[in-house]
Structure formats: structure tokens, C-alpha cells
C-alpha positions as CSV (number, residue, x, y, z in Angstrom):
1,X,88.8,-8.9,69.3
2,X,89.4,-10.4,66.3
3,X,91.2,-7.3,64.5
4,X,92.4,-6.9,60.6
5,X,95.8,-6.1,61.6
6,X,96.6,-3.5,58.6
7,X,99.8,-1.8,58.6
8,X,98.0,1.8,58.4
9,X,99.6,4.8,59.0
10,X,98.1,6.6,61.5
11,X,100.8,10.1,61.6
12,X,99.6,13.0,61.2
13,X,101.1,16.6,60.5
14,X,98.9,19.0,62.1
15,X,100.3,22.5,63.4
16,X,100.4,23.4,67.1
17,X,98.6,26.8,65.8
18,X,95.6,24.5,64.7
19,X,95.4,23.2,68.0
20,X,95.6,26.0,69.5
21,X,92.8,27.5,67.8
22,X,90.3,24.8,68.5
23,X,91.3,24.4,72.5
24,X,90.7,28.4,72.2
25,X,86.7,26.9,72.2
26,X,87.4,25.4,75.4
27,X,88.4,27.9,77.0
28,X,85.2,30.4,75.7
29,X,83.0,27.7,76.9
30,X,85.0,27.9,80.0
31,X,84.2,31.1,81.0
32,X,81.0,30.5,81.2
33,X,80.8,26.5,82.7
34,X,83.7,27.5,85.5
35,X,81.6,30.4,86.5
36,X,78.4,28.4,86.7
37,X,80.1,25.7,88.7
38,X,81.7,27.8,91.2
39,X,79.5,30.9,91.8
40,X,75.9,29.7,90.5
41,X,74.9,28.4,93.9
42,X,76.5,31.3,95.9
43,X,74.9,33.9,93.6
44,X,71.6,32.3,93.2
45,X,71.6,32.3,97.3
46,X,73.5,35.0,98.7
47,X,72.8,37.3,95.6
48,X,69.7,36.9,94.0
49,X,68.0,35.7,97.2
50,X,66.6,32.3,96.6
51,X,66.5,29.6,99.7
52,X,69.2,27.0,99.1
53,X,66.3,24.5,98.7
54,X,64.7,25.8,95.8
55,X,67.8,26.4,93.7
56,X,68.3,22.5,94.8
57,X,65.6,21.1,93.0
58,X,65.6,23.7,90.7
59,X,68.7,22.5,89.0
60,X,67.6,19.2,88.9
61,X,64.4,19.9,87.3
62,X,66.1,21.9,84.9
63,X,67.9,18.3,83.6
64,X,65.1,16.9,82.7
65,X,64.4,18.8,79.6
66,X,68.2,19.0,79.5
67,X,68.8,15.4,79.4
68,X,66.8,15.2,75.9
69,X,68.3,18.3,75.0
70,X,71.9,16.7,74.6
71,X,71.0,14.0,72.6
72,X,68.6,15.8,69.9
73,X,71.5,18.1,69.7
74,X,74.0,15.5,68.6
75,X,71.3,14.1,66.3
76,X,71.4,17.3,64.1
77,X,74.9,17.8,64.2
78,X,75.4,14.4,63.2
79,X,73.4,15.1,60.3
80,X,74.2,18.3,59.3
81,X,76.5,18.8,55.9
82,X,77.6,22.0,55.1
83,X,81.0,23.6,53.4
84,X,81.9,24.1,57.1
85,X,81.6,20.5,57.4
86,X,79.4,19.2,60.6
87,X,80.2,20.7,63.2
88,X,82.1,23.9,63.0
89,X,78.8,26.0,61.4
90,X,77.5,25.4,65.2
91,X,80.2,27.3,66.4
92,X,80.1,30.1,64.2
93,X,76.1,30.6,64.6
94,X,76.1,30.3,68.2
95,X,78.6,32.2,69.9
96,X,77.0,35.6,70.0
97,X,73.5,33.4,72.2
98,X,75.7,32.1,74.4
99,X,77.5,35.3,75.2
100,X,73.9,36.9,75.6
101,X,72.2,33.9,77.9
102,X,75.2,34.0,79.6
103,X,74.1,37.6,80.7
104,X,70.9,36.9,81.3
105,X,71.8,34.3,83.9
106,X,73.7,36.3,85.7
107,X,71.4,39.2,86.1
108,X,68.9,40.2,88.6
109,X,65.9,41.4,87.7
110,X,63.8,43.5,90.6
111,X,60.9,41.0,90.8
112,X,59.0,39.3,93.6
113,X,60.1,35.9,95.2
114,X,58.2,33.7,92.5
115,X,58.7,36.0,90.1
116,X,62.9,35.5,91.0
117,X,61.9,31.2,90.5
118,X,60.4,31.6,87.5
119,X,63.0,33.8,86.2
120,X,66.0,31.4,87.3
121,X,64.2,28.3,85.7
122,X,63.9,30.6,82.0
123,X,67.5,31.6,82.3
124,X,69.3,28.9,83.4
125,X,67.2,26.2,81.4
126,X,68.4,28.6,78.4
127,X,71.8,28.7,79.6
128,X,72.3,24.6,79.7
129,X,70.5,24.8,76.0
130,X,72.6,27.2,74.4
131,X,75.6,25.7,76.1
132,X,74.5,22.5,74.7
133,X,74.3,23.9,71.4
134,X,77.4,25.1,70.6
135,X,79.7,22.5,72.8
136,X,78.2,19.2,71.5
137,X,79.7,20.1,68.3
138,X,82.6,21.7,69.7
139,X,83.4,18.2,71.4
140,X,82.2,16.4,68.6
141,X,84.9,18.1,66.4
142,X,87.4,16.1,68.4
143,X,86.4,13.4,67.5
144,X,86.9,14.1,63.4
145,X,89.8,16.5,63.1
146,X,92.0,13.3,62.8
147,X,91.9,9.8,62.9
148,X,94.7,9.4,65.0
149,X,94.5,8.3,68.3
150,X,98.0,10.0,69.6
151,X,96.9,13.1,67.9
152,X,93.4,12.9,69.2
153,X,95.4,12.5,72.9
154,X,97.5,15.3,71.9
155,X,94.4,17.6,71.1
156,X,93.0,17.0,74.4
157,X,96.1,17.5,76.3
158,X,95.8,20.9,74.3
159,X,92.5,21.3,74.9
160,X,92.2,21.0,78.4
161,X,95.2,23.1,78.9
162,X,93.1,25.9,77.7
163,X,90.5,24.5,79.4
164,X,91.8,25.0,82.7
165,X,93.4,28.2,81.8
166,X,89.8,29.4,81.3
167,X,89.2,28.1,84.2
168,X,92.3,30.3,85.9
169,X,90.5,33.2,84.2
170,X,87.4,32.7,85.9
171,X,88.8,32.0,89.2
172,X,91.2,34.8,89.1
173,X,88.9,38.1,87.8
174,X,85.7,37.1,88.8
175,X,85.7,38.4,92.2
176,X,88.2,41.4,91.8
177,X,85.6,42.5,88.9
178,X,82.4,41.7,90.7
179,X,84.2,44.2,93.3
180,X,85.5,46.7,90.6
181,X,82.5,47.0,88.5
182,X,80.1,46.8,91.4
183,X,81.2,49.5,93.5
184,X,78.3,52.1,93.5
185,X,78.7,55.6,93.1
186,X,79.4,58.1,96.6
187,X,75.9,59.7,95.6
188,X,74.2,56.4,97.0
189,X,76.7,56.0,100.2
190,X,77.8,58.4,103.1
191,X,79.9,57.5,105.9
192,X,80.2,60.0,109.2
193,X,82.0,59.6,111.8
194,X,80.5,59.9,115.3
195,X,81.3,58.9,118.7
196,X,83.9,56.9,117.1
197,X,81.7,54.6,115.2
198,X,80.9,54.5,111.2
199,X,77.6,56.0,110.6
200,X,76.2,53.8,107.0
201,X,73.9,54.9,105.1
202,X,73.3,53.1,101.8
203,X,69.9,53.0,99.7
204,X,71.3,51.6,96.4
205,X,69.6,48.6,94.9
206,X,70.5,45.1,94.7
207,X,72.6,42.6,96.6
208,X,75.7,44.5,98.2
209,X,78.5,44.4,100.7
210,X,80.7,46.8,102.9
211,X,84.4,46.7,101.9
212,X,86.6,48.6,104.6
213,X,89.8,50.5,103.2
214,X,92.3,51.0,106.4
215,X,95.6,52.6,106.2
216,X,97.8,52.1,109.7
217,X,100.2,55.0,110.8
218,X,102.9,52.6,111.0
219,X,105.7,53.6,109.4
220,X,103.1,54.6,106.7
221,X,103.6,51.3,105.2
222,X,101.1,48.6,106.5
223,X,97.9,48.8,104.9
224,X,94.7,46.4,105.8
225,X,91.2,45.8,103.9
226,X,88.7,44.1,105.2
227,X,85.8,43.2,103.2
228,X,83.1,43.3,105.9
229,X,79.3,41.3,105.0
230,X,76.4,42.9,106.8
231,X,74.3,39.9,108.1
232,X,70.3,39.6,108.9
233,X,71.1,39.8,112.9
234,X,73.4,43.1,112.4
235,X,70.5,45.0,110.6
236,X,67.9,44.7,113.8
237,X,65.2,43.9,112.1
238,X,65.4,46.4,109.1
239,X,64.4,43.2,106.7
240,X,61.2,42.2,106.1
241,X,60.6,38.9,107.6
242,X,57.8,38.3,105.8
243,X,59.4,37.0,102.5
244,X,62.3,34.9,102.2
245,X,64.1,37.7,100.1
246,X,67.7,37.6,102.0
247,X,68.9,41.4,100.7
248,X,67.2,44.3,101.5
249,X,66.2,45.7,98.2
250,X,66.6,49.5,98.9
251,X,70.1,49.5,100.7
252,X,71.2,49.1,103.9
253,X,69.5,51.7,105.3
254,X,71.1,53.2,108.6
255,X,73.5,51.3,110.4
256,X,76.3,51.7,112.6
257,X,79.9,49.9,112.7
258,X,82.8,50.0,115.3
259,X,86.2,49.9,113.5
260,X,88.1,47.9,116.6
261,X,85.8,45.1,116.0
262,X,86.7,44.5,112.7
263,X,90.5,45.0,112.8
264,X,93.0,43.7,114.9
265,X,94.3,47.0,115.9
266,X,93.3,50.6,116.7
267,X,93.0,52.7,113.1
268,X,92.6,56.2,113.0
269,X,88.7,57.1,111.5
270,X,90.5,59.6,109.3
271,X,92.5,56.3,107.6
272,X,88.9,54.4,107.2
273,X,87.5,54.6,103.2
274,X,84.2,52.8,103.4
275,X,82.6,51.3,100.1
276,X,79.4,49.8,98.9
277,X,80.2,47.3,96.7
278,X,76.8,46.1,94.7
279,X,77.6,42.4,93.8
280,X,74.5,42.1,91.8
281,X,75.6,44.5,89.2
282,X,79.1,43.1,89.3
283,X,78.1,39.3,88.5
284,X,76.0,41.0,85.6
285,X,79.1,43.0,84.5
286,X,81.7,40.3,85.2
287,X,79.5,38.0,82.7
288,X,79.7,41.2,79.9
289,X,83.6,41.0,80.2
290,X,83.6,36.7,79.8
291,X,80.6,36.5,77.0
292,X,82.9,39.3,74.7
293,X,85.5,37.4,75.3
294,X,84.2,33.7,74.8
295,X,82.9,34.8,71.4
296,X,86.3,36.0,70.1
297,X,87.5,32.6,71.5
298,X,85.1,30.4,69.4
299,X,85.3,32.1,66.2
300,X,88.9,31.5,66.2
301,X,88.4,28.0,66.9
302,X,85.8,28.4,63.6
303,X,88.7,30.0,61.3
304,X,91.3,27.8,62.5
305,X,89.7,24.0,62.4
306,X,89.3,22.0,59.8
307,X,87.2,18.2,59.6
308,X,89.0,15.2,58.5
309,X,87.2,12.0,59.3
310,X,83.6,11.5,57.7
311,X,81.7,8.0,57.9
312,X,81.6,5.8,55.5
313,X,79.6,7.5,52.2
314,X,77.9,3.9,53.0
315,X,76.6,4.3,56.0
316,X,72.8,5.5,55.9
317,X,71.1,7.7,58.5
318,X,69.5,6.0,60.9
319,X,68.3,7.4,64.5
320,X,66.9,3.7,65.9
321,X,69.9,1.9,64.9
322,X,72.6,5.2,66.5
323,X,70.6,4.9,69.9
324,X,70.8,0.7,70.0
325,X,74.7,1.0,69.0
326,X,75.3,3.7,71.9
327,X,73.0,1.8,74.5
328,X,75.5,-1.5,74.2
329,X,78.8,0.0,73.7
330,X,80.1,-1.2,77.0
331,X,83.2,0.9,77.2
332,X,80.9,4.5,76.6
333,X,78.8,3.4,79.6
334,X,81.4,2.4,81.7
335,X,82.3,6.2,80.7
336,X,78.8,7.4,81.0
337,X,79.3,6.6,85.0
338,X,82.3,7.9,85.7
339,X,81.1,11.2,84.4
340,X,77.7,11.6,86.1
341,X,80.4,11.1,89.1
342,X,82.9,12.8,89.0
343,X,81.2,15.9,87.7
344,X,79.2,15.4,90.5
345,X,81.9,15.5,93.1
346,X,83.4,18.3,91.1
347,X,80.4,20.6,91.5
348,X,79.3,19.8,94.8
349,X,83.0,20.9,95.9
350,X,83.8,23.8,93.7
351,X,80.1,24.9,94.0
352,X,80.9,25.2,98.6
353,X,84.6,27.3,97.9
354,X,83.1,30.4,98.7
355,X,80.5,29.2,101.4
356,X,83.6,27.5,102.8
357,X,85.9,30.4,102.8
358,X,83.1,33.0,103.5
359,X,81.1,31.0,106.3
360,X,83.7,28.7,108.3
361,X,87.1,30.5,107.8
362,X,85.7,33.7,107.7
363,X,87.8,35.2,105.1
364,X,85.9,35.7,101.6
365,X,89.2,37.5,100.3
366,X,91.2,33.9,99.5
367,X,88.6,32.5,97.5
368,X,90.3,34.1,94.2
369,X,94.4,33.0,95.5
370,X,92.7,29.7,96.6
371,X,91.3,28.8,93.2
372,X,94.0,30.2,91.5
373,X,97.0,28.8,92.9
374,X,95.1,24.8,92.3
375,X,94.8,25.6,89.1
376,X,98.0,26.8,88.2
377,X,99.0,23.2,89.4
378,X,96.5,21.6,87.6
379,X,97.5,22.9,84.0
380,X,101.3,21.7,85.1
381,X,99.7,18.5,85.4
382,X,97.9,18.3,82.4
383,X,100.9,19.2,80.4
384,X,102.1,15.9,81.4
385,X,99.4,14.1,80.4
386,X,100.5,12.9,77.0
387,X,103.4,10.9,78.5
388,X,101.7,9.4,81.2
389,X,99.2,8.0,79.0
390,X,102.1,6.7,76.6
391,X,104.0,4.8,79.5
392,X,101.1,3.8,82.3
393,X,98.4,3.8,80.2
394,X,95.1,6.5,80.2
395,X,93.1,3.7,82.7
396,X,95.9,3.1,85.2
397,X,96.8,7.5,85.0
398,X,92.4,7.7,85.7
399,X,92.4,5.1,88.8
400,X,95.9,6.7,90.4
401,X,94.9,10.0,90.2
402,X,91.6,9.6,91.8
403,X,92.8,7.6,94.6
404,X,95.3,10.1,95.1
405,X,92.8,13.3,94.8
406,X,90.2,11.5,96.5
407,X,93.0,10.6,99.7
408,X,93.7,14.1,100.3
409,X,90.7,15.3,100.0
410,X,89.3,13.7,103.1
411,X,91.7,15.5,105.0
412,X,90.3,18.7,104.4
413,X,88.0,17.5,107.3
414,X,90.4,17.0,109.5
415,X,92.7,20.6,108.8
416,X,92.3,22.6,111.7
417,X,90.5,26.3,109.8
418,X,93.1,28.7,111.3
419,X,96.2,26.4,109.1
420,X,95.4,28.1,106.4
421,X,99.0,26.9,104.9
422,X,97.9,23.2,104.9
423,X,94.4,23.9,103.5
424,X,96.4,25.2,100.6
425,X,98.7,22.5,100.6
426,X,96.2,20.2,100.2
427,X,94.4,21.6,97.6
428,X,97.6,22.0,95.7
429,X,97.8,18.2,96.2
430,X,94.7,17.3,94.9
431,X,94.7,19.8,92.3
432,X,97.5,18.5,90.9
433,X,96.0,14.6,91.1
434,X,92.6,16.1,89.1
435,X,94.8,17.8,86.2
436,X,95.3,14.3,83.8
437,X,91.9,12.6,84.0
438,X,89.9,15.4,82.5
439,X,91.6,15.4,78.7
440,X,92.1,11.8,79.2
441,X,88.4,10.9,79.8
442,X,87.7,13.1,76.4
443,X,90.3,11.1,74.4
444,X,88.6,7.8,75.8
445,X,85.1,9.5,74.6
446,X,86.3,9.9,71.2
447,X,88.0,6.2,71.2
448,X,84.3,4.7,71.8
449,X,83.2,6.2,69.1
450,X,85.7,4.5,67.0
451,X,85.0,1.2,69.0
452,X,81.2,1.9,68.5
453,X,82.1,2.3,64.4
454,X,84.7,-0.6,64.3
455,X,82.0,-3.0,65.8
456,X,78.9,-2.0,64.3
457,X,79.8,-0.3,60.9
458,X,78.4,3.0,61.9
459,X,79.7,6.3,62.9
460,X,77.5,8.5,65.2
461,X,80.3,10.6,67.0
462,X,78.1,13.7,67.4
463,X,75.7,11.5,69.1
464,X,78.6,9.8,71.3
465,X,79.8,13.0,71.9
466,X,76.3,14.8,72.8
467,X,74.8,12.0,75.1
468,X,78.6,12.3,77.2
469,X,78.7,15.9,77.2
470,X,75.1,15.2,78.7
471,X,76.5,12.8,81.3
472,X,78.7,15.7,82.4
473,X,75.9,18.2,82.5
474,X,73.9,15.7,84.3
475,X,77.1,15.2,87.2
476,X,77.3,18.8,87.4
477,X,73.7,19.5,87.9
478,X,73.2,16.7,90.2
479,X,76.1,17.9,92.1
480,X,74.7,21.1,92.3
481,X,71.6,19.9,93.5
482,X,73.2,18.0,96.4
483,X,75.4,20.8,97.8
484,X,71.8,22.9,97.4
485,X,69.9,20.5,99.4
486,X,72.8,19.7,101.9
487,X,72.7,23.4,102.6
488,X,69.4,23.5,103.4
489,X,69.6,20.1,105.4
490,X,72.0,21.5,107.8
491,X,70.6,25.1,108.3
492,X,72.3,27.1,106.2
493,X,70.9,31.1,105.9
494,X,72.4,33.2,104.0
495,X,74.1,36.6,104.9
496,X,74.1,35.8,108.4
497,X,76.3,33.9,111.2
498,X,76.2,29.9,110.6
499,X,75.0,27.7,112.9
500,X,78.0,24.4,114.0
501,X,75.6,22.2,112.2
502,X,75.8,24.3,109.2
503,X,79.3,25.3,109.4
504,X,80.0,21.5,109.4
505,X,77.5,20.8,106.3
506,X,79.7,22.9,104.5
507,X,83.0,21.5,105.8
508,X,81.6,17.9,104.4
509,X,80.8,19.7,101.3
510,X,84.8,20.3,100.4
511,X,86.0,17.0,101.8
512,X,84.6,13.6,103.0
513,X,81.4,13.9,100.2
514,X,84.0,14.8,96.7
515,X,86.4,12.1,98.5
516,X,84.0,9.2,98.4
517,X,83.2,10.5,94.8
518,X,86.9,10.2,94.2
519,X,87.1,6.6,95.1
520,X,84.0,5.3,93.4
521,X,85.3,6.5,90.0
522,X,88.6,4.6,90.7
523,X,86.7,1.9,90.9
524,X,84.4,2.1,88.4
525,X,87.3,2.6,86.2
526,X,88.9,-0.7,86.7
527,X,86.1,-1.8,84.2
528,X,87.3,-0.2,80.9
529,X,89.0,-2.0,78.8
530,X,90.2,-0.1,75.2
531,X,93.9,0.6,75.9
532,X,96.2,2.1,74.0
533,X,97.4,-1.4,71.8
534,X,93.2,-2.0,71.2
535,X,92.7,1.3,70.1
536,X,96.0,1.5,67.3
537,X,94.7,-1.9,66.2
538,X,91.2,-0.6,65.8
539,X,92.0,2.7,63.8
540,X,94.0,0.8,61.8
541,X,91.7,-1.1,60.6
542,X,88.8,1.6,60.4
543,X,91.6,2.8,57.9
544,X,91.9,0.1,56.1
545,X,87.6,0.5,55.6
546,X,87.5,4.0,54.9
547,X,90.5,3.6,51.8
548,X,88.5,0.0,50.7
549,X,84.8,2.3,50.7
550,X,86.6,5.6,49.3
């Protein structure tokens, strides 16, 4: 490449506490992104009552303002000078909004079927903006709180440890609060016992569930729950059929439940504590707990941050000539794929967990232990991240893991659904194969950035940052639009018994389709080409600049 080989030092002392404080901002934003990607679908369908169809296209509507959204975003930031510095004002402004929207998307307002679409468009496009808003600059910050590569790989490892831990949070609490904070009050429920079945009657509002407390006589020690769903074809044509509206909006109404059909044993009615559990005010809730929590998050990663690489005092502001420099730097769009992919994949099979556990196993209660206990593996993996990249290389550690995630993946398909041991396996497997690629595709965002400045003379990392972070979005939307649309291409209805062609449209959804995803990024990576000996060359020589300009 032609390099000014300058002996630069490129060290850096910068506290752990530091980088703590800014992956702190990953994990805030997090709370929100892990919760969209894993319960948006469900709760837009099986919640809020929208056909799988119209969330589909929905989403992918929703991207198109999006998609200039991202860009405009790391436009200002780019050029925005304040004491702060660039990008850390962002985070201080806009962490309250995104707490709020973050509400607001998650709530269910009691309003016709087109009135529910017009208010999913409003919230969610506000969601994607706001989220926009405050992480472009969040990412972009990366990207200038040093100019060291290793500590710019050491930040992400960071980062995305927190990230996933947010992540953990999510998967973790989400359901167990939805449950906790959603269970309605005895004045809207009664239970009676006759002729040895469970007389219901329920006329609360919004989307609920039965859960099913039973204590067994034996020995006084076994205890069961069973969280049981009341589906369309139990209710005997209590809904009205004439809108597509899949809850009934003023309870269950009356309806009758044997107890030996539900557990495996005979229980005693006198054991039996029935519940209404209203999800729709538990999502709403559940969102309270994350937004409070996320904006504690990001103003410590304010207070704790600081900015240490500026362009050149140089370089003059020019829009035209950022775009044309990010359009032909090769190794960004070589990046620029891989996202759109693999947050594609991601979404589509993170977005069918609870359809997959809730439809074809028929056991909503291991979503949470599911999620968890991949996780928990995945933030292991990450924390190994630093020396993988050091001794393979971040391109070989991309292309292994994928192959590797993607592998057993595709097996999911062929797991029998009553071994629930090896579905967990499996997941364990992959989970711990996805762990290294997500900080390491960050740290090789930030290094085109320096490749983009080394070749052209120009700086625009809020603008490298921004148009990635909108690659991402893009993947995940996109991802969320397939698993919508392959719902509603196989026959899925929600709240009700699933049909074998829809039961296997899910069972696609969490193995074959994010396994071919898995593969095609493997091979899309082969084309990158800044490793680790380009990129110390590189920033030693942007060094060298900045001390010659300074």
C-alpha cells in the first residue's frame, strides 16, 4: 500500500473504569435493541393483535425513512463541536426520548385494527429514530476515544461484553416481569370449582393468559405450574370473527378447563391457584423497568468518556466529498454486506424463539433458561476475543466462527422436539461460535475509517459509523420482515393450535434459513483485506500526519 513506515507509538494508558463506563452505553441501548429483536414480532402478533403479514411489511417500510435517517444522523454528529466534544452531547440529550419511545412502543393503546397500524408505524418508526440518534454517536465514539487499534479491539471486546450482558438482562427478566407486573388484580378473575372442572371468568382488558399454580400431595414437596394459553378454537366462538383482532378485548369471558388435561397427574382442585396474567400491561411495564435503567446506563457512559482523535484542523467540511469516499472504500462495503446479513439471520432466528418454544415444543416457560444459558456462553466467548484476534487474525476468527455457528444450526432441523437436552446443546454450540464476530466486526468498522482517512485525507467516522450502524438496522429489519412474512406464508394464526405446515415454517425459522445466513457471511468475508500488520502500519502513519498538521 505504499505506507510511511513511522515508528509511532501507538500505547495507550486508558483505565479499565473508562471502558467500563462507555460499554455501560451498550448495554442501555441493549435493553432496548435485544427486546425489539426477540419479542417485537411476538408482541406485535400475539399481543397487540396485528396479522403476521402486516407487521412484515411494516417493518420494512419503516426502513425506508430509516435508511436516510442513519446517514443524516452521522452527518450532524460529524459536525457538531461542543466542550463535550462530538459525540458524547448526543448521549447526554437523548437518553431520557429513548427511555420514553421505548414505552411507547411497547404499549397498547385500545384502538381499532387500523387505528393499531397506524399506531405501530408512529411508534416504531420513532423507536428506530431515537435509537438512531443516540447510538450513531455512541458507536462513533469508538472510533475517537483512541487511536490505537489494540485499544480500539480492547474497547470492543469490552463493549460487547456488556453488550451481551444486556442482552442476558433482557432475556432473563423480560418474561418473569411481563408475568409479575401483568398479573391482574382477583377483582377482575374468579375461579369455582364445579363438577370437577375450573369455572373462568375473566373481563379484564388487554392481551392475557392463564397461568395454573398446582401443588401435588406428594410428600408435600413436588410442586408444578403450567402456564396454560387460551386459543381461538377453546373460546367457541366467543371472538368476533369479523376483525382480525386475535384477543378478545373484554376478557375471556366464561370458560371452562379440566385440570387432568393439563397436568400429567390427578391434582386435588383445592391445590389449583388460577391467574390472569395481562401480557399487554406487562410488556408496557417491563419497558418502564429497561428505559429507567438504560438512562442511568448512558449518562455514565457521558461522565466517564472522554474524545481523543479529531481530524486534521485541515480537513474542511464537505458532505459530497464524505459520501464519494464512503461509496469506494472497498473494505466498509465488503462490511456493509456482511452486516445487512448477519443481522438478518440474527433477527429472523431470535425474532421465532418464542414462536418456536410456544408453538412446536409446546412449552413457553424455557424461552427465558433457553436465551439465557446461550448467552451466558456467548459473553465467555467474547472475553476471548482479544487473543483470538492477536494470534488468527479478526478475518480468519469471522469466517471460523460462522462456519461453525452456521453448521450447528442446521441441525436444529433435524433435533427430534421432545430432546430438549440437545436443543440446548446446540444452541450452547452456536452461541458460543456467534460470541467473537460481533466486537470484532465493530473494531473492523472503526479500522475503515482509518483506511477511508489514510487514503483520502479525510476523516468522516460519524458518517462511517452512522451508514454501518444503518446496515445493521437494515439486517435486522429485513430479518424481521422475513420471519413476518414466512409466518404468514406458512399459516401461522396466532393464539391458537398450528397447522404441520406452520409448525414447520417456524422450525425453518430457527435453523436451515439463519444457517445459510451463517455461510454466506463466511464467504463474503474471505474478501476483506485490512489485517492486523495493514492496520498498525496505517495508524502509524495517520500519526505521523496528525503530529506534522498539529
Amino acid at each position: 500500500m505504499g505506507l510511511d513506515k513511522q515508528n509511532v507509538d501507538l500505547t495507550e494508558n486508558i483505565s479499565i473504569k473508562e471502558k467500563i463506563g462507555f460499554s455501560l452505553g451498550d448495554t442501555a441501548s441493549n435493553l432496548v435493541w435485544q427486546t425489539l429483536m426477540i419479542f417485537q414480532l411476538y408482541f406485535y402478533t400475539d399481543i397487540f393483535g396485528l396479522p403476521a403479514a402486516v407487521v412484515g411489511t411494516m417493518f420494512l417500510i419503516t426502513k425506508i425513512w430509516d435508511s436516510i435517517n442513519d446517514p443524516v444522523m452521522g452527518i450532524i454528529a460529524d459536525r457538531t463541536n461542543t466542550k463535550w466534544g462530538k459525540f458524547r452531547p448526543f448521549i447526554l440529550w437523548l437518553a431520557l426520548p429513548f427511555a420514553l419511545v421505548g414505552v411507547l412502543t411497547f404499549t397498547t393503546p385500545d384502538f381499532s385494527l387500523s387505528g393499531k397500524i397506524v399506531y405501530a408505524y408512529v411508534s416504531y418508526t420513532l423507536m428506530m429514530m431515537v435509537y438512531t440518534a443516540i447510538n450513531i454517536p455512541y458507536s462513533s465514539l469508538m472510533g475517537v476515544i483512541s487511536a490505537s487499534p489494540s485499544q480500539r479491539a480492547s474497547f470492543s471486546q469490552y463493549r460487547f461484553m456488556f453488550a451481551f450482558t444486556g442482552g442476558l438482562l433482557v432475556q432473563a427478566l423480560t418474561l418473569p416481569l411481563v408475568n409479575s407486573i401483568g398479573m391482574d388484580d382477583v377483582e377482575v378473575f374468579s375461579a369455582d370449582m364445579v363438577n370437577n372442572q375450573i369455572v373462568i371468568t375473566e373481563n379484564g382488558v388487554g392481551a392475557s393468559k392463564l397461568v395454573l399454580n398446582a401443588g401435588l400431595d406428594e410428600d408435600d414437596v413436588i410442586t408444578k405450574n403450567k402456564t396454560v394459553i387460551v386459543y381461538r378454537e377453546d373460546l367457541k366462538g366467543e371472538i368476533d370473527t369479523t376483525t382480525d383482532i386475535l384477543y378478545l378485548e373484554e376478557g375471556f369471558g366464561r370458560y371452562e378447563l379440566s385440570p387432568e388435561t393439563i397436568f400429567d397427574s390427578d391434582v386435588p382442585l383445592t391445590n389449583l391457584n388460577v391467574q390472569v396474567v395481562n401480557e399487554a400491561k406487562g410488556f408496557q411495564g417491563v419497558m418502564i423497568v429497561f428505559g429507567l435503567m438504560a438512562v442511568i446506563m448512558f449518562l455514565t457512559t457521558f461522565f466517564t468518556t472522554k474524545e481523543r482523535v479529531s481530524p486534521s484542523k485541515e480537513q474542511k467540511s464537505d458532505i459530497k466529498s464524505d459520501i464519494k469516499d464512503l461509496l469506494n472504500n472497498k473494505p466498509w462495503l465488503i462490511l456493509l454486506v456482511v452486516g445487512v446479513i448477519s443481522l438478518a439471520y440474527v433477527a429472523i432466528r431470535y425474532g421465532s424463539v418464542m414462536y418456536y418454544f410456544k408453538y412446536y415444543i409446546g412449552d413457553e416457560s424455557l424461552v427465558s433458561s433457553f436465551l439465557v444459558s446461550g448467552t451466558i456462553v456467548t459473553i465467555i466467548a467474547i472475553s476471548f476475543t482479544e487473543k483470538l484476534c492477536n494470534r488468527f487474525g479478526k478475518k480468519k476468527v469471522v469466517i471460523w466462527c460462522q462456519l461453525i455457528a452456521g453448521t450447528f444450526t442446521a441441525l436444529f432441523f433435524f433435533v427430534d422436539k421432545s430432546n430438549i437436552t440437545m436443543i440446548f446443546a446446540l444452541n450452547i454450540i452456536v452461541s458460543l461460535a456467534s460470541g467473537p464476530p460481533a466486537p470484532i466486526l465493530f473494531a473492523m468498522y472503526t479500522d475503515t475509517a482509518s483506511y477511508s482517512e489514510w487514503k483520502n485525507n479525510r476523516r468522516a467516522t460519524g458518517l462511517i459509523m452512522s451508514a454501518s450502524t444503518m446496515a445493521q438496522k437494515f439486517g435486522l429489519t429485513l430479518g424481521a420482515a422475513l420471519a413476518g412474512w414466512i409466518l404468514a406464508y406458512y399459516g401461522f394464526r396466532a393464539n391458537t393450535t398450528q397447522t404441520p405446515e406452520a409448525a414447520t415454517g417456524i422450525l425453518l425459522m430457527v435453523s436451515l434459513i439463519p444457517a445459510a445466513g451463517s455461510f454466506i457471511v463466511a464467504g463474503v468475508m474471505n474478501f476483506y483485506q485490512l489485517d492486523n500488520k495493514t492496520m498498525d502500519e496505517i495508524e502509524g502513519e495517520l500519526n505521523a500526519r496528525r503530529a506534522r498538521s498539529n
